[in-house]
C-alpha positions in Angstrom: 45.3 176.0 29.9 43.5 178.6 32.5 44.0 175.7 35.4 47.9 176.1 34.3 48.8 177.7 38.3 52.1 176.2 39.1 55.2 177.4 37.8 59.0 175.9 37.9 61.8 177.7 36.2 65.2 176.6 36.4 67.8 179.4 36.0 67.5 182.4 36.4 69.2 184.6 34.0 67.5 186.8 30.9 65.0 183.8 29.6 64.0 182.9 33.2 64.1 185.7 35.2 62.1 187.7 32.4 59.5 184.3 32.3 58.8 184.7 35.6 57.8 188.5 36.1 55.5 187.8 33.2 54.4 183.9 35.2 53.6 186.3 38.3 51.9 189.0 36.5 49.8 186.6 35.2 49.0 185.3 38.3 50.2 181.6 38.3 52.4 180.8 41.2 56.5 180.7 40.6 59.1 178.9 41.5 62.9 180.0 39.7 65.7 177.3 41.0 68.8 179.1 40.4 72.4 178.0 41.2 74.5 181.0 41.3 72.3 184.1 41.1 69.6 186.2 39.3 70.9 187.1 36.2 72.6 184.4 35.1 76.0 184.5 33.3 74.7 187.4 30.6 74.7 189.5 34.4 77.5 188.0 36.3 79.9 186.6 34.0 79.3 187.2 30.0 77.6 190.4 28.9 77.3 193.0 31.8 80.8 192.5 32.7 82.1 191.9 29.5 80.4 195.3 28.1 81.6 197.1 31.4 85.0 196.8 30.3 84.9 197.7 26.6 83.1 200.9 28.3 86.4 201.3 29.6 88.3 200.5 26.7 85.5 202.2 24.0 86.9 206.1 26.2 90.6 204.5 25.7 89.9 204.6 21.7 88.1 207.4 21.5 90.4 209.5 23.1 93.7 208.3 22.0 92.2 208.1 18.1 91.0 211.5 18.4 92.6 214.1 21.1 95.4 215.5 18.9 92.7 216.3 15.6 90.3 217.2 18.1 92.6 220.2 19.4 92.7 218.5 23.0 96.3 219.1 24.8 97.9 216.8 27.4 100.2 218.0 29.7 102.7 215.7 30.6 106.6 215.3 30.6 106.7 212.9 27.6 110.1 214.1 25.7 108.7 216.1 23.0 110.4 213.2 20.4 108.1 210.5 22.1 104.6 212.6 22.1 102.8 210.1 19.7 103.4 207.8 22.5 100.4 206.6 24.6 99.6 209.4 27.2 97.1 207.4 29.7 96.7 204.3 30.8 94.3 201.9 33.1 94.6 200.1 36.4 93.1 196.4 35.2 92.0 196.0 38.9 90.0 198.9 39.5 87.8 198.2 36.2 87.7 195.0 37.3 86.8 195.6 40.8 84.3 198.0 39.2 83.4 195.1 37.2 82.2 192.6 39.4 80.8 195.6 41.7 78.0 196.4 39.0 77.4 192.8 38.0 76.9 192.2 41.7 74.4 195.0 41.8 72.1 194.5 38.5 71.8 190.7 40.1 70.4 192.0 43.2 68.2 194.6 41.4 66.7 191.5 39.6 66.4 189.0 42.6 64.6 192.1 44.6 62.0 192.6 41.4 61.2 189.1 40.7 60.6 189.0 44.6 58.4 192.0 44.8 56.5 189.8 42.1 56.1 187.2 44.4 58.2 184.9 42.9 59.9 182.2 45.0 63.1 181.6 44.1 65.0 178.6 45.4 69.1 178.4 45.1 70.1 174.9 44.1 70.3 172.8 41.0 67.3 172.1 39.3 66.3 168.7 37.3 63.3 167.2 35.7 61.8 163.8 37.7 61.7 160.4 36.0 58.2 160.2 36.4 57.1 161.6 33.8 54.1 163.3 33.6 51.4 163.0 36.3 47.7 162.2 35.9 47.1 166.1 36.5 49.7 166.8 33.7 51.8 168.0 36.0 55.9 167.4 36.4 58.3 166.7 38.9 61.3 169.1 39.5 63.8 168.4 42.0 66.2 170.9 43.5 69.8 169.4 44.6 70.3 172.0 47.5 74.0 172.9 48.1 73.4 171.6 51.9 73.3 168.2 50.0 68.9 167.4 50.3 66.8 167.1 47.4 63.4 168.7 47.3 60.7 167.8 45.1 58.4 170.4 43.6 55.3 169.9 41.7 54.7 171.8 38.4 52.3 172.4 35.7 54.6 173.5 33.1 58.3 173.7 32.9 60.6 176.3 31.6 64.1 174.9 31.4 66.6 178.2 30.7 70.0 177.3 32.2 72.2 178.9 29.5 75.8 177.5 28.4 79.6 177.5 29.5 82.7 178.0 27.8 84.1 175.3 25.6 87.2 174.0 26.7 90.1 172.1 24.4 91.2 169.4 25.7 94.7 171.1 25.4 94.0 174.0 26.5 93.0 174.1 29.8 92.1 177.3 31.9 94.2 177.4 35.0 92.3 181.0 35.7 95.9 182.5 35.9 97.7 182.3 32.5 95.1 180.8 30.5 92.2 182.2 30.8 88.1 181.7 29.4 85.8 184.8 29.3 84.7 184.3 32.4 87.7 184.5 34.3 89.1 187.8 33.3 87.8 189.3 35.9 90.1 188.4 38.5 93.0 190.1 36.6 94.9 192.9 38.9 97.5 193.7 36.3 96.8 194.5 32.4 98.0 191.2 29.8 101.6 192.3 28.4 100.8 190.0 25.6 97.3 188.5 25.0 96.8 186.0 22.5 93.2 185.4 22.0 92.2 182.2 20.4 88.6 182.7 18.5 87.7 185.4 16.3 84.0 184.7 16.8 82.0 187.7 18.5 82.9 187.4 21.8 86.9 186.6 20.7 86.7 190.0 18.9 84.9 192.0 21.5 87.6 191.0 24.1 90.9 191.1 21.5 89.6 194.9 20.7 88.5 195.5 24.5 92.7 194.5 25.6 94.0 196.0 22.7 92.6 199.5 23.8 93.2 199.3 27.1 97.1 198.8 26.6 97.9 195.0 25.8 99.8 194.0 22.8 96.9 191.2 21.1 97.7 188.6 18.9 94.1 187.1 17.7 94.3 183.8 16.5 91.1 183.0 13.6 90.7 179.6 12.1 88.6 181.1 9.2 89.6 183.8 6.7 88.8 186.4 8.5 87.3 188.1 11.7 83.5 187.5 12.8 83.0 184.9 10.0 79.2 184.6 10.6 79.0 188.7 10.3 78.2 191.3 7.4 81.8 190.8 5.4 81.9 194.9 4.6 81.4 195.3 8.9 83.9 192.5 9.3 86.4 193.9 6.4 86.0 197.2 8.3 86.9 195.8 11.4 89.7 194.0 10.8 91.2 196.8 9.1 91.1 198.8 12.5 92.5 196.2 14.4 95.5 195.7 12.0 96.0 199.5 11.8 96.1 199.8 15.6 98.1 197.2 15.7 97.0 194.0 16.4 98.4 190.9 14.7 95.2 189.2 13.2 96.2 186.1 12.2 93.8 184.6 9.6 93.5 180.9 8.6 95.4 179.8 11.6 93.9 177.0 14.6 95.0 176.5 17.4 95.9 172.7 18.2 97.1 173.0 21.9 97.9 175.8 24.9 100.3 175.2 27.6 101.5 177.6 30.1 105.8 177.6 31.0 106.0 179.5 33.9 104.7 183.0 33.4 104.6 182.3 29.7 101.7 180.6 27.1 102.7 179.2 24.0 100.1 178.4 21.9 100.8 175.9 19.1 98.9 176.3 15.6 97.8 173.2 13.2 100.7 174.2 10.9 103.4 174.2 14.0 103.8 177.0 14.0 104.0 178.0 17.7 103.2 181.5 19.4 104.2 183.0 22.8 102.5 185.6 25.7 101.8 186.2 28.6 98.4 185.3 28.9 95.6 183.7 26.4 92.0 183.9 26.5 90.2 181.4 25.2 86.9 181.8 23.5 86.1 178.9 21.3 82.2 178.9 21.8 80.2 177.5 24.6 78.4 174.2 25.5 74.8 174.4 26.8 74.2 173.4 30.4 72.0 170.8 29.5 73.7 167.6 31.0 72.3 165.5 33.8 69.3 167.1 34.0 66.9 164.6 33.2 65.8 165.5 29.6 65.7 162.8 27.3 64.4 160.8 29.9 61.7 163.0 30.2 61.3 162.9 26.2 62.9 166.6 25.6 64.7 166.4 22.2 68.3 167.6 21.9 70.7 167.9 18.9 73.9 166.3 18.3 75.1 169.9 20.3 73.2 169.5 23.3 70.5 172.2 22.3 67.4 171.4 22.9 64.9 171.6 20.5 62.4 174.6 20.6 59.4 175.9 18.6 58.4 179.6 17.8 56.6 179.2 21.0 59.5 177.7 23.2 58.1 174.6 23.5 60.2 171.4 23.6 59.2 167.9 22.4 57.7 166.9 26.0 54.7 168.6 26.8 54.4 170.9 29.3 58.2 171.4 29.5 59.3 174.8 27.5 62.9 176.3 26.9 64.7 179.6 26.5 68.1 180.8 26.1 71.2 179.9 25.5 70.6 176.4 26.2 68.7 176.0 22.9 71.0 177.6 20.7 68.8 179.6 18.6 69.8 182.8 18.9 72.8 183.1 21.4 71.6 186.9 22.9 70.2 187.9 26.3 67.4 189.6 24.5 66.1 186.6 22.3 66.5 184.7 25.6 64.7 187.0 27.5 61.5 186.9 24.6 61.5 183.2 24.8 60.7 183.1 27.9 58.4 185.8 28.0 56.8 183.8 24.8 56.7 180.5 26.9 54.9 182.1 30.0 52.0 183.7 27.4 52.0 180.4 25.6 51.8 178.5 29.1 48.9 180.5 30.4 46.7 180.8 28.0 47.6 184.6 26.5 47.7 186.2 23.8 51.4 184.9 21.9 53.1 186.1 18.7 56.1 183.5 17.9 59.3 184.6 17.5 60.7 186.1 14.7 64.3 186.1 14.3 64.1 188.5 11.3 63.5 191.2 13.8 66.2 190.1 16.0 69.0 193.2 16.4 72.2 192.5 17.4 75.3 194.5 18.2 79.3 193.8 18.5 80.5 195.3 21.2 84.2 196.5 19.2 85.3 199.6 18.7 83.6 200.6 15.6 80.2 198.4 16.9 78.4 196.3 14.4 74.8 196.4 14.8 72.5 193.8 12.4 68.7 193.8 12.0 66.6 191.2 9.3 68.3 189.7 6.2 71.7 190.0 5.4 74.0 189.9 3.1 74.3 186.3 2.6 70.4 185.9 2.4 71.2 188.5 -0.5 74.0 186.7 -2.5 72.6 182.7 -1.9 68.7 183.9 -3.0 66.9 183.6 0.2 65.7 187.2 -0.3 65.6 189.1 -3.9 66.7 192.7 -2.2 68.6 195.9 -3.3 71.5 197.4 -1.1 72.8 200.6 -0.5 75.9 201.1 1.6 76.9 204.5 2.4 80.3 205.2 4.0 80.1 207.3 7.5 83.6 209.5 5.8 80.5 211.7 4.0 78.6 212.4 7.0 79.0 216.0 8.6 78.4 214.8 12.4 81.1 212.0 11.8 83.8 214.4 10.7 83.4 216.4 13.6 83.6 213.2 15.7 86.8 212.3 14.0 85.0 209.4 12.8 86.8 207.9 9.6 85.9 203.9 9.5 82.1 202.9 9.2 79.3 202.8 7.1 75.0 202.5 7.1 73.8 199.7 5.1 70.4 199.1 3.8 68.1 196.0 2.6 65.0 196.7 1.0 62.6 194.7 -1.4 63.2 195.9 -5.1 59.2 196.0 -5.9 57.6 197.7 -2.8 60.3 199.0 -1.4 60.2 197.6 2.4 63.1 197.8 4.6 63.9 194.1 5.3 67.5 194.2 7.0 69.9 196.7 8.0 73.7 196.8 9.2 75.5 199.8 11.4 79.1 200.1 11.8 79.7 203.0 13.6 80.2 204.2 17.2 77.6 203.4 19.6 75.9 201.3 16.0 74.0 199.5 18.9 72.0 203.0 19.6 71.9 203.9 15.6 70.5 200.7 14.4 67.0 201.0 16.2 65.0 203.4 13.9 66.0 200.1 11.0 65.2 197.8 14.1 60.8 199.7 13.6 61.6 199.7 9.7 61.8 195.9 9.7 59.2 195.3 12.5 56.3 197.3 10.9 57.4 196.8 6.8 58.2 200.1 6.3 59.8 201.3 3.0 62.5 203.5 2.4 60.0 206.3 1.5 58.7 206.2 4.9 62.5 205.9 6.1 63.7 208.8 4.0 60.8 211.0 5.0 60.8 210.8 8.5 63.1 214.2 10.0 66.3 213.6 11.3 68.7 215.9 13.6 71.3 217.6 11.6 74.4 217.2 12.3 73.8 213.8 13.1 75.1 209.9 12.5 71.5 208.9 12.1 71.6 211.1 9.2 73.7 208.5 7.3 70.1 206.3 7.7 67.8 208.3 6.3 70.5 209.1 3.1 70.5 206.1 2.2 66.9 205.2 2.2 66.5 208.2 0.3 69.3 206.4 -2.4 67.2 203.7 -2.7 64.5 205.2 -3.2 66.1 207.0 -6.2 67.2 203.8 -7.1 64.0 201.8 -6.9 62.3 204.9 -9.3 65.3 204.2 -11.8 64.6 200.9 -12.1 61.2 201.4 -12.8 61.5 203.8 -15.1 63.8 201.3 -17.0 
């Protein structure tokens, strides 16, 4: 594969911008074909923003959870009969403002480093040709420009990384005003009254805790039993707990057939008939991957009944030469696993050195308010067999650093393999859990075991402190059981 020079990309967020630093450093020649800007809807519409405004929200729960045990005084004029009443609020259309200002500016800190690379990168939408492969090997890609002409471009391998969109219902349909998907919140100036959220799925959760902090009153609507049905359940249980105590109204076991908006109203109607009202509902019902007319089964790529298309461990699809990254294939919906398949694809391409992905060293974070961060096997992996581990899950309510904190929901969970004792999976709930999950993020990577864990020095007073207990309970626990 050394003669491997020319590169096309299309899209440019986390799996193609990411492939193409590592195409250039490599010193093949790169195109990207991007439609609406480096970064891609993780930087412009999905996870920058989305996480910019929980950092709003995440200082809205804090304080109001914590000021009065912490000793902090407020000075206001609230009636002295009315002080447990909220004593700060947030103007929606600054933090949006603020928002779009910072997704704006992490796009153009990515187009000016892939261009330092000496990366060409084309704006326009990007297809495979129906010719097939050359003689060479080599591909057609053609680029609809948005003056209307087509160029054709000449490649040697393909990376295809052009994410997804939100799922619509065909009864539900955004108007970007009243009802509303993820990716137009953004354009809000005043806060939701009443927010119904239909979806209880990661990013449902993430946005029904964001509003509920910032001042809205959130109903969140859940077809399954419970919040983040494909999380840990003690995390999830946890969760939902704190929403209902803040007071959400967490509706469990309950879809929602149909949304129509009657004036400045929504009313959302459930499969039992039950009908709900607001001011505003967010949908967020999963996404679809932008995979259509683009040329791909003709061109022999493989897609499921989803519209994924079918990768390797090494990004490859079932065309050769044509490779794939993100959320387009469906394997592991997170800007970072999107970003390492295409970093895999380029060192697969080329002729470097490659290690396939494993999604058993995959973390991943919740963005709520406590976070839930997950590393390796689970629970589930656990209870059906797929992985013969003991657990230890120690409550954060015990930890010195936490009371402090005024800390009081949370826990540090951990896998490990009953024989040898290596770390296989780990779960966080906690504040900032996407910070405190790391040192199990190098436990599972380098099969460490919960000696090593427990040995290694920690900072006291400290959250992280909860990790290293609890390696050192399974480690008691492991001896026990040998003894036995």
């Amino acid at each position: 594969m050394g003669s491997v020079t020319r590169i096309v990309i299309i899209g440019g967020g986390p799996g193609g911008y990411e492939a193409a630093l590592v195409a250039a450093q490599l010193g093949a020649e790169v195109t990207v074909v991007d439609r609406d800007g480096l970064g891609g809807s993780a930087v412009l519409t999905d996870c920058v923003p989305s996480k910019t405004l929980i950092a709003t929200a995440e200082v809205m729960t804090t304080f109001d959870s914590s000021y009065e045990e912490l000793g902090i005084l407020v000075a206001d004029d609230t009636p002295p009969n009315e002080q447990a009443a909220r004593v700060i609020g947030v103007d929606l259309g600054k933090v949006n403002r603020r928002v779009k200002r910072l997704a704006i500016a992490q796009s153009h800190d990515i187009t000016q480093s892939v261009t330092r690379a000496g990366v060409t990168v084309l704006r326009g939408r990007g297809r495979l040709g129906s010719g097939g492969q050359a003689a060479d090997g080599s591909r057609e890609v053609l680029v609809d420009a948005p003056d209307g002409t087509v160029q054709s471009l000449r490649a040697d391998a393909v990376l295809i990384a052009t994410g997804a969109h939100p799922r619509e219902l065909p009864d539900a349909q955004p108007d970007g005003e009243r009802i509303l998907t993820w990716t137009q919140v953004y354009d809000l100036e005043e806060l939701p009254r009443e927010l119904i959220v239909v979806g209880s799925g990661v990013t449902g959760a993430e946005f029904a805790g964001a509003y509920q902090a910032i001042g809205s009153k959130v109903t969140l609507v859940s077809s399954r039993d419970r919040v983040l049905p494909g999380e840990d359940p003690d995390a999830a249980e946890v969760l939902e707990d704190v929403f209902r105590r803040r007071g959400m109204n967490v509706m469990g076991r309950s879809r929602a057939e149909s949304v129509k908006r009657i004036g400045d109203r929504v009313e959302v109607t459930l499969a039992d008939g039950k009908v709900i009202e607001g001011s505003h509902c967010l949908m967020a019902v999963g996404s679809i991957p932008n995979t259509a007319e683009m040329g791909l089964e003709e061109a022999g790529v493989k897609l499921n009944d989803w519209g994924q298309i079918q990768v390797d461990r090494v990004s490859r699809t079932t065309a050769p030469g044509v490779y794939a990254a993100g959320d387009c294939t469906g394997v592991f919906m997170l800007a970072s696993v999107a970003a390492m398949q295409g970093r895999i694809a380029m060192y697969h391409a080329l002729g470097d050195a490659v290690q396939p992905l494993n999604l058993k060293t995959v973390a991943s974070n919740v963005f709520t308010d406590p976070e839930i961060a997950t590393v390796g096997y689970t629970a589930a992996d656990v209870e059906c067999g797929k992985m013969d581990a003991v657990v230890v899950k120690l409550p954060l309510r015990g930890n010195p650093r936490a009371k402090m904190q005024g800390i009081r929901d949370g826990f540090v969970k951990l896998f490990c393999r009953p024989g040898t004792g290596i770390v296989v999976g780990g779960v966080v709930v906690a504040p900032r859990a996407s910070e405190l999950i790391h040192p199990i993020s190098l436990a599972v990577d380098a099969n460490l075991t919960v000696e090593q864990v427990a040995s290694a020095f920690t900072v006291y007073p400290s959250v992280s402190g909860s990790t290293a207990e609890a390696a050192r309970q399974l480690h008691i626990r492991k001896r026990a059981d040998g003894e036995s």
